[in-house]
N, C-alpha and C positions, 0 to 999 in steps of 0.2 A: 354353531351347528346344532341340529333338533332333530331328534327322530320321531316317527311317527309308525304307529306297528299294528294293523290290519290282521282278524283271523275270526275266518268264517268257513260253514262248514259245505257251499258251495260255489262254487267259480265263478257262474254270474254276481254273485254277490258280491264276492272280494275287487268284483270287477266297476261294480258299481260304488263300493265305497270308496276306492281309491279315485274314478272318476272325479265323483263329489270334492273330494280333498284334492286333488290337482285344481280343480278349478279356482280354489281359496288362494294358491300361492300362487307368484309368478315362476315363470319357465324357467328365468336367470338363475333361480333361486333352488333350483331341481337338484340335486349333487347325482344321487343314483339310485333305484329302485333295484331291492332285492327279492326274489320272487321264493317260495318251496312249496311241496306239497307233501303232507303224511298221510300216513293210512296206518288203520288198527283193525282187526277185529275180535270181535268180543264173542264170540260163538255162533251169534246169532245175524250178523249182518257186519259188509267191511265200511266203516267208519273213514271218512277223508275229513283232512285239514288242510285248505287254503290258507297262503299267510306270506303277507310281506311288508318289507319294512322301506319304508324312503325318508332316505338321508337328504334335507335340507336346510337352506340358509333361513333364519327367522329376522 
């Protein structure tokens, strides 16, 4: 088993790299995708974190 760990700092994005990376493995091979989202802010503007991790067979 293999993880793979995704974090970017907009949704389309996270959307698009994991896309990318599904297409490399097969489907059998998928175990489970774990998804979250953070948020900070720093005074001046609120700050998101996109980020997930999928667990697969290599």
């Amino acid at each position: 088993m293999k993880v793979k760990i995704f974090d970017e700092s907009h949704e389309l994005d996270l959307e698009e790299a994991i896309n990318e990376f599904l297409e490399t493995i097969e489907e059998k091979d998928l175990i489970e995708i774990r998804y979250a989202v953070s948020t900070m802010y720093d005074f001046k503007e609120q700050i998101y974190c996109y980020s997930a991790l999928i667990l697969y067979r290599d």
